[in-house]
C-alpha positions as CSV (number, residue, x, y, z in Angstrom):
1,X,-11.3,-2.9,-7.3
2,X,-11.1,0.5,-9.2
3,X,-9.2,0.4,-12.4
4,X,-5.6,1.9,-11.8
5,X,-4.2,4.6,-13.7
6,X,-0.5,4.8,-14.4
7,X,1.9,8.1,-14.7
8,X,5.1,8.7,-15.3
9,X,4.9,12.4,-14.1
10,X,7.7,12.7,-11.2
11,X,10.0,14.0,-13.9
12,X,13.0,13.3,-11.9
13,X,16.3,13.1,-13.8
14,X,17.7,9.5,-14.6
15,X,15.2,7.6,-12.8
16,X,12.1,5.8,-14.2
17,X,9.4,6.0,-11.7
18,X,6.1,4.7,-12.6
19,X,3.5,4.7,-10.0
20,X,0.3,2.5,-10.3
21,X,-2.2,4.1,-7.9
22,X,-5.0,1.4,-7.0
23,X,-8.0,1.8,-4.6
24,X,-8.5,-2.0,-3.0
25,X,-12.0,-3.3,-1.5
26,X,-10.3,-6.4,-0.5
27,X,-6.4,-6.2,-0.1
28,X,-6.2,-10.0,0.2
29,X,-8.5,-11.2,-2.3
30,X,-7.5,-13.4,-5.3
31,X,-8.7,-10.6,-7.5
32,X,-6.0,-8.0,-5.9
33,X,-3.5,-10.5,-5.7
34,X,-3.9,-11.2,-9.8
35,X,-3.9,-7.4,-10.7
36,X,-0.9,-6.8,-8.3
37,X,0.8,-9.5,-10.2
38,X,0.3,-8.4,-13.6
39,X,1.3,-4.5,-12.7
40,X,4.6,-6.6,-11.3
41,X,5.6,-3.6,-8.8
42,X,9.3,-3.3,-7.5
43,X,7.3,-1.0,-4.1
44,X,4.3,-1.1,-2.7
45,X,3.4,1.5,-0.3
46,X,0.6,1.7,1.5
47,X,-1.1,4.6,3.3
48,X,-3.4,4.1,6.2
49,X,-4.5,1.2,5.5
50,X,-7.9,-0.6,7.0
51,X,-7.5,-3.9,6.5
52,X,-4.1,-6.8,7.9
53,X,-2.2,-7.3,5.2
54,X,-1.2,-11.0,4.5
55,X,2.1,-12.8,3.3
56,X,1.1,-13.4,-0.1
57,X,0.4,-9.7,-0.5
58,X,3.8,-8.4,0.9
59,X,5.8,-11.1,-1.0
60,X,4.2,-9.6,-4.1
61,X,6.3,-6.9,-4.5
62,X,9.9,-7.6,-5.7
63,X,12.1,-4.8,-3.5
64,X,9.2,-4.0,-0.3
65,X,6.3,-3.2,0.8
66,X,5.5,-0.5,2.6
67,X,2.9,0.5,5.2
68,X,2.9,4.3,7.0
69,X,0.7,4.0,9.8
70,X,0.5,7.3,11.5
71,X,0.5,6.0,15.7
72,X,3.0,3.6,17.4
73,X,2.0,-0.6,16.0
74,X,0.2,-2.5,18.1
75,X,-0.5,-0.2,20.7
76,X,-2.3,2.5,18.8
77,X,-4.1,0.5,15.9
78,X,-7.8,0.5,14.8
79,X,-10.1,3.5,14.5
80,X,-8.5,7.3,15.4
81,X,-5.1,5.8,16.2
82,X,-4.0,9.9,16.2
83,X,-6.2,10.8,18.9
84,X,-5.3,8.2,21.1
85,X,-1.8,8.8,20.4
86,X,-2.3,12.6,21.2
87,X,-4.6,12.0,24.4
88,X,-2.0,9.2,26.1
């Protein structure tokens, strides 16, 4: 796991967003799961993600979590899921 940086840079009037951006090995791992716990995120979004994420993981945030796969779940998962999306 990388170490996360953390910005406050959306500058959107009378909200608080911080984000937490974290690059994962291992989205599962007791090592995530800790750092996930002490960053203690309301959202977690995740973009095109590799690996299955499991129920400890999604529980951890306190609103959702969040993953934007770009092809049609389970159909067009794995490896180039917009190719096969375009070619069927």
């Amino acid at each position: 796991m990388t170490k996360h940086k953390a910005t406050n840079d959306l500058n959107l009037p009378g909200i608080n967003i911080k984000r937490v951006i974290v690059k994962i090995l291992k989205v599962n791992s007791p090592e995530t799961l800790t750092k996930i716990s002490e960053i203690q995120p309301d959202i977690i979004i995740s973009i095109a993600a590799t690996q299955i994420f499991k129920k400890n993981l999604i529980q951890s945030a306190k609103i959702a979590t969040i993953n934007i796969h770009s092809a049609l779940l389970p159909k067009y998962r794995g490896a180039s899921p917009n190719f096969w999306n375009l070619l069927n």
